[in-house]
C-alpha positions as CSV (number, residue, x, y, z in Angstrom):
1,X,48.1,21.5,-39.1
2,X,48.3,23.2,-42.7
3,X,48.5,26.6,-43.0
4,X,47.0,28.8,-45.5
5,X,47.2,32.0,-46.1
6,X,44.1,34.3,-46.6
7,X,45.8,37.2,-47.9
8,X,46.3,40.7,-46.3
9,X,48.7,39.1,-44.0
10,X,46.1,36.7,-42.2
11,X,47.3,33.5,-41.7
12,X,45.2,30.3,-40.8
13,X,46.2,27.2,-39.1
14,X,43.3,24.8,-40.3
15,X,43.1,20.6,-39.7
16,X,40.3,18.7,-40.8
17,X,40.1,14.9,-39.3
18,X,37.6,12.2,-40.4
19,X,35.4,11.2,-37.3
20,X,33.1,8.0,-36.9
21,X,30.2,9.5,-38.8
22,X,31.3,12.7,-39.8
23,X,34.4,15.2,-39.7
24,X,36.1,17.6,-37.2
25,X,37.6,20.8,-38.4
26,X,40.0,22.4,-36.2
27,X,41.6,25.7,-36.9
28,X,42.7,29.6,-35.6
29,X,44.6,32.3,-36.4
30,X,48.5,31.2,-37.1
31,X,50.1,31.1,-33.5
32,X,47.3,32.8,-32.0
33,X,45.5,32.1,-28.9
34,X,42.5,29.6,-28.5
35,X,41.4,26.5,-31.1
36,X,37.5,26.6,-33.1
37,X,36.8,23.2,-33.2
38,X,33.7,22.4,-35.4
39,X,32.2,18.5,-34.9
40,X,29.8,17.5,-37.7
41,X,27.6,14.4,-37.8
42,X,26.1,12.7,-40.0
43,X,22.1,13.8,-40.0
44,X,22.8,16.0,-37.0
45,X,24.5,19.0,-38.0
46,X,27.5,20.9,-36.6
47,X,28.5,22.2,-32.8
48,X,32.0,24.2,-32.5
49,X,33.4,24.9,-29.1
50,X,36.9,26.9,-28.3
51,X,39.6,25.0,-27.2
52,X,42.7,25.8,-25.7
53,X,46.3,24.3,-25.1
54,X,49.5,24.7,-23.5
55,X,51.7,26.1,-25.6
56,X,53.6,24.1,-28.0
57,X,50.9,21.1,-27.0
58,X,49.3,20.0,-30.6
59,X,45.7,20.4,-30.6
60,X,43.7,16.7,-29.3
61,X,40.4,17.3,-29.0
62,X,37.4,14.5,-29.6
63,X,34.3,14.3,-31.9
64,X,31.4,12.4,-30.5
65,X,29.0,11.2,-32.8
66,X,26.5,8.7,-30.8
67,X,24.3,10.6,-28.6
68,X,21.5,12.7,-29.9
69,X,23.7,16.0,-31.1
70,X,27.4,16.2,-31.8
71,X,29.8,17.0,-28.7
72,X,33.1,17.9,-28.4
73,X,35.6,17.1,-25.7
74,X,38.9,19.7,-25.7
């Protein structure tokens, strides 16, 4: 996970993985709570879904590109 900084004080933890036909883009506030995880496909747009994980357990969650809309699985 990268971090950038947004100014003002906010802090982003932000990932962005390549997927079969697309990307996955996973991010929240630094140290903060719940995951956004945003699956885009190829010719079928984007689906995001909030993910969450023990603490200290990395983020893992799974882009699916080969039914009829993106889905993700935390």
């Amino acid at each position: 996970m990268e971090v950038r900084s947004l100014g003002q004080g906010i802090e982003v933890e932000i990932d962005v993985r390549p997927t079969s036909h697309g990307y996955m883009l996973i991010h929240r506030l630094r140290g903060k709570g719940s995951y956004t995880v945003s699956c885009c496909c190829e010719g079928m747009g984007c689906v995001s879904k909030t993910c969450t994980y023990p603490d200290g357990e990395p983020p893992s969650p799974t882009c699916d590109c080969t039914g009829s809309s993106p889905s993700i699985t935390c």
